[in-house]
N, C-alpha and C positions, 0 to 999 in steps of 0.2 A: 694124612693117614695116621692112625691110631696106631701107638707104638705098645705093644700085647705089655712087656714088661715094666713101663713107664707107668703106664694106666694101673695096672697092681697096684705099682708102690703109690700112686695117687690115692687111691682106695683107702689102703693101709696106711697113709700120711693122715685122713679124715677121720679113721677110728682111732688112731693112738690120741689125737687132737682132742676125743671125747671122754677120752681116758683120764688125761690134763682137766678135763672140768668137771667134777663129777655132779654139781649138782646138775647141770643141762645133760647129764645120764641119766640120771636119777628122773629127771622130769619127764625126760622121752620114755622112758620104761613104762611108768606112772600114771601116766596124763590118759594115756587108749583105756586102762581097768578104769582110772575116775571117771572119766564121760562115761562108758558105757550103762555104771551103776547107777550115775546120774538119771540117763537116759531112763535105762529101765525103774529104777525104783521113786526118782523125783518125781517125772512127768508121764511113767504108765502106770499108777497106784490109783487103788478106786477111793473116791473120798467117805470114809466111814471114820466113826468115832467122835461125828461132831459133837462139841461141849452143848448142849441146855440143861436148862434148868424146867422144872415142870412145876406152873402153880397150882395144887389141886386145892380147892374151896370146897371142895362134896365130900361124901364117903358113902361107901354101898358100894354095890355089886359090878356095876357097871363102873364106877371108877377103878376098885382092885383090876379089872378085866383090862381097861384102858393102861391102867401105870405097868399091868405087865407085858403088853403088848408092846407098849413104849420100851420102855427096858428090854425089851430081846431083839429091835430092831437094831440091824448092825449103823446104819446110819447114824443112830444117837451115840453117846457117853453121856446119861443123865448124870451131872455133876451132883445133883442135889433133886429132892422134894419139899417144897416150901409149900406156905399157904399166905405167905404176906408179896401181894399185887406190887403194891410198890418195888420192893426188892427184887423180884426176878426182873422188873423191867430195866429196874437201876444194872443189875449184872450186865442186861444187855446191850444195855447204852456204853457201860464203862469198857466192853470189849473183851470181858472174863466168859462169857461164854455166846453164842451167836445166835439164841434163839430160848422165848422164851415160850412152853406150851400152857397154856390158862383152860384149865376146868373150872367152870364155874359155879356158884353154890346150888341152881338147879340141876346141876346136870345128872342126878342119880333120882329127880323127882319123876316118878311115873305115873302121875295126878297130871302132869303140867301138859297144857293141851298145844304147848310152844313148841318152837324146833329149840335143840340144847346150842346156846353158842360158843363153841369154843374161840378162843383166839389163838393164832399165831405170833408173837410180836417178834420180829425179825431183823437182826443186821442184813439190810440189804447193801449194804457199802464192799460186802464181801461176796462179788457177785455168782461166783461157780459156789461155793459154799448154800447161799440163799436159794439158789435155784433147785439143789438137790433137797435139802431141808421143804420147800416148797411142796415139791411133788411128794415127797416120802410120806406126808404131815397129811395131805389132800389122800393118800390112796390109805391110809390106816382109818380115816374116819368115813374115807366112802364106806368101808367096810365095814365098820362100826356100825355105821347109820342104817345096814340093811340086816343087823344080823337079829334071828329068831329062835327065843328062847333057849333052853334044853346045854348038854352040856356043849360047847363051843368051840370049834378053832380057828383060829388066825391068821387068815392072808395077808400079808403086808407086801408090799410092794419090793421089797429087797431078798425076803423067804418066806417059805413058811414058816410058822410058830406055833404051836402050841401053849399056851400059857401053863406056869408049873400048879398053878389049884387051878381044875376046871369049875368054875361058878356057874351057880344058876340063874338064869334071867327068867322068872316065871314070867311068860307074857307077853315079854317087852319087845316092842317094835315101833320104833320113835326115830327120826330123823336127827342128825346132827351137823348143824351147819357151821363151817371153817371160814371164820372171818382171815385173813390174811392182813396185818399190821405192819408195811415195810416202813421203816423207821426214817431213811434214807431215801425213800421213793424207790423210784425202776430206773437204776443202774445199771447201762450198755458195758458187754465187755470189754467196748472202746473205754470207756471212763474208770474200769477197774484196772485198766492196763498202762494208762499215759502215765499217773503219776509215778508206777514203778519203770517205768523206760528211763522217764526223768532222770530217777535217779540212779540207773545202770550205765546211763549214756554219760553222767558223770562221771562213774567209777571206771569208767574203761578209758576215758579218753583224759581223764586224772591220770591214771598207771602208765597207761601207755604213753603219754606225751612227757612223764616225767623220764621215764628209761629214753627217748631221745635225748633229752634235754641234759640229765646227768650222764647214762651212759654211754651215749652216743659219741657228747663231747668229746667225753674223757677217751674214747677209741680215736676219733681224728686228731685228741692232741691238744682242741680249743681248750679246753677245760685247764691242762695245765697253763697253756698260753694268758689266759685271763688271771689266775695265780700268781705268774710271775708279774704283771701290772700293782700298783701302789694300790691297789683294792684290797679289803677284805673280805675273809671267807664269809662273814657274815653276809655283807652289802652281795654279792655275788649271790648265794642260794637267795636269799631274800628275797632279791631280784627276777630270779626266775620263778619263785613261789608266785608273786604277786602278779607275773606277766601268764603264768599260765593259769591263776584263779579268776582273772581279766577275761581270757580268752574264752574259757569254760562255762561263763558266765553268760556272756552272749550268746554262746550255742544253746545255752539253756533260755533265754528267752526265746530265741526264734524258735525251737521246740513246743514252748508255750504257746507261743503266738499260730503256730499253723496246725497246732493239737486244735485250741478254738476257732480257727476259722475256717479249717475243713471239717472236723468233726464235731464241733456244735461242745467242746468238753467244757466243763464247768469246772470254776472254781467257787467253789462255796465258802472256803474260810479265807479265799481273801487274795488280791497278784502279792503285795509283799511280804505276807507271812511266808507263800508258798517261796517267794524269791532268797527268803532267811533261811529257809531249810535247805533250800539250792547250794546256799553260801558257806555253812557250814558241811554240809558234805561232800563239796568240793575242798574242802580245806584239809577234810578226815583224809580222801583220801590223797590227794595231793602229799601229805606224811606219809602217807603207805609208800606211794611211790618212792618219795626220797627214802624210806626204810631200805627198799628191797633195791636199789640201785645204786644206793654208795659204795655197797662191794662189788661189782660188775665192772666188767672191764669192755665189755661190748655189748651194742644192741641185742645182739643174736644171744646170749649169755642171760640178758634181761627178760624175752620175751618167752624163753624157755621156764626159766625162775616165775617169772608174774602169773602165768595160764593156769596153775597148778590151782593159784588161789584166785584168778577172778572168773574162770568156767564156773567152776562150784556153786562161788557166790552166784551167778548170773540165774541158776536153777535151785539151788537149799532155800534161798531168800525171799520167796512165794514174788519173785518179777510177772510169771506166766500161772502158775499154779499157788493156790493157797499150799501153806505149811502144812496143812492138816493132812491134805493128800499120802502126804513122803511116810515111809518107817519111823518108828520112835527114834531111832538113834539120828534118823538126819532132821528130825524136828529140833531136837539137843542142839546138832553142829549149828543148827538154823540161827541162834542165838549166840553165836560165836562172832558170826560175820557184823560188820558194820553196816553194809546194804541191808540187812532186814531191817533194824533203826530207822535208815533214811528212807526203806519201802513206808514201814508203816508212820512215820510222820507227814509222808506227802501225801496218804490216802485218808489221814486222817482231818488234814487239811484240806485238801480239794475235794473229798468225796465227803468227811462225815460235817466242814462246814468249824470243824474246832479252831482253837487260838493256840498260839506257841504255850502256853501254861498247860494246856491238855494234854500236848507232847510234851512236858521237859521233860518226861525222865527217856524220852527218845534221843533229845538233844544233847543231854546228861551224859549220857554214854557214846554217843557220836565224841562229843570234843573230847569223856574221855579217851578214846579211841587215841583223836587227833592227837594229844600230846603225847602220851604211849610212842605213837609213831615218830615221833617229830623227835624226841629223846634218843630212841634209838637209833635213828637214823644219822641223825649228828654229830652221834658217839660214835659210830662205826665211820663215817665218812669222815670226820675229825681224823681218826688212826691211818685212812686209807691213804690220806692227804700226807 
């Protein structure tokens, strides 16, 4: 039987206890407004403002009508208008922008008894991105391609538009046909997705197994137990770094291994470049861990502290949605986190087919990461000791 008074002070024992640790207040408070804005702003955002780049070769009437149609669709963020082929494709290969639009030196001839061909050339490695760019690209030149004379306005598939100078097209009624160039092929968004799992399935079961490993101990006690043995603090963490970079490592193969042979995924640049980027961002965060768990006194203390920062990462770091989706300000945070690094190294490896030289400066900043972590971490845990 439930003693009315006793239960009170139980109550009241659990909230003073949270009062005693304020950042696991802090984090209960915190954690429900960060999901939520996650929720709604990460993964309910329409994807507008993709980066291309437009190669126009023509000039006339019907290209002014075209570059301003482009430019008012919300879909784009023309970076640039160029007229050197080379270059805009170069942008799109190097990953500065995702798509490039090609008018070409016929296309404002109205002598020509051809359809006009314009090209798309497309990061397809970026599969929700490409898809939208796809259609958007397809319904501007359906339209394009029916329109008659006189002054003119713009249906595009995202709004209406109007163009700001209405031009004349005396005459003109010509076809224009949208070659599609995916650069990467056709990318399932089984294959846009493995390699960022990959690398989340590291970063949660790095954090998380490092807060049993240190804070847990250190609540049952082992931790100092093993301290007072002829050991040092070095050989001890050491030890555990390299027992849980072992473990993590295997999960990450079997991962690989049943990604390919139930879902047919590919790796294109390579099993052990992909299995070096594994390596190092199991090591980055493996540091995180030991950062945020040298000052913990308990699991429960750890898991409250950790969530604040790997929910975030799980959804800022384009794992499920591209980065381009989210608000400018969580594009910014996007580059904060070390998961976006290890997202786009492993996609740039398995999907676009690159070598660890394509990524260093992903890696670059991954082991800067690691050491960052591993510094702090050992300074704090050194004092806690």
């Amino acid at each position: 039987m439930i003693e009315p008074k006793k239960f009170w002070w139980m109550i009241k024992k659990e909230l003073i206890s949270l009062k005693r640790h304020p950042a696991r207040l802090v984090s209960i408070l915190a954690f429900p407004i960060i999901m939520i804005l996650l929720f709604g702003y990460g993964m309910g955002g329409e994807m507008t403002d993709l980066p291309i780049v437009v190669v126009s070769q023509s000039e006339g009437n019907l290209t002014d009508l075209t570059l301003d149609t482009i430019k008012n669709t919300e879909t784009y963020h023309v970076v640039e208008v160029i007229d050197d082929l080379d270059e805009g494709k170069q942008r799109v290969e190097s990953g500065e922008v995702k798509a490039a639009i090609i008018l070409p030196s016929d296309y404002d001839d109205d002598d020509s008894n051809n359809q006009k061909g314009v090209t798309l050339y497309l990061d397809s490695s970026d599969q929700m991105a490409s898809q939208i760019l796809e259609s958007s690209t397809q319904g501007i030149f359906y339209r394009l391609s029916n329109m008659v004379a006189s002054q003119t306005s713009v249906s595009t598939q995202n709004a209406n538009i109007t163009p700001s100078i209405a031009h004349s097209l005396d005459n003109f009624k010509d076809d224009i046909s949208l070659h599609i160039n995916k650069i990467y092929g056709n990318i399932k968004y089984i294959d846009f997705l493995v390699p960022a799992i990959l690398g989340m399935t590291i970063m949660m079961s790095c954090m998380m197994g490092m807060g049993a490993t240190i804070a847990g101990e250190r609540e049952t006690g082992e931790l100092a137990r093993l301290f007072m043995t002829p050991t040092s603090v070095s050989t001890v963490i050491g030890g555990k770094i390299a027992a849980k970079l072992l473990i993590e490592l295997v999960r990450a193969l079997i991962l690989i291994f049943m990604a390919v042979l139930l879902f047919n995924v590919s790796i294109k640049g390579g099993f052990l470049q992909t299995f070096i980027v594994l390596v190092i961002g199991a090591l980055c965060f493996v540091g995180f861990g030991i950062m945020l768990s040298a000052r913990t006194s308990t699991q429960e203390d750890y898991a409250q502290i950790s969530l604040p920062f790997s929910m975030p990462m799980m959804f800022v770091s384009g794992v499920f949605y591209p980065i381009e989706t989210m608000p400018w300000i969580l594009q910014k945070l996007a580059y904060v986190f070390p998961l976006t690094y290890l997202n786009d190294a492993m996609r740039g490896i398995m999907l676009k087919g690159q070598t660890l030289g394509d990524v260093w400066l992903d890696l670059v900043v991954l082991l800067g990461f690691t050491v960052l972590f591993f510094i702090i971490g050992v300074k704090r845990f050194n004092r806690d000791v």
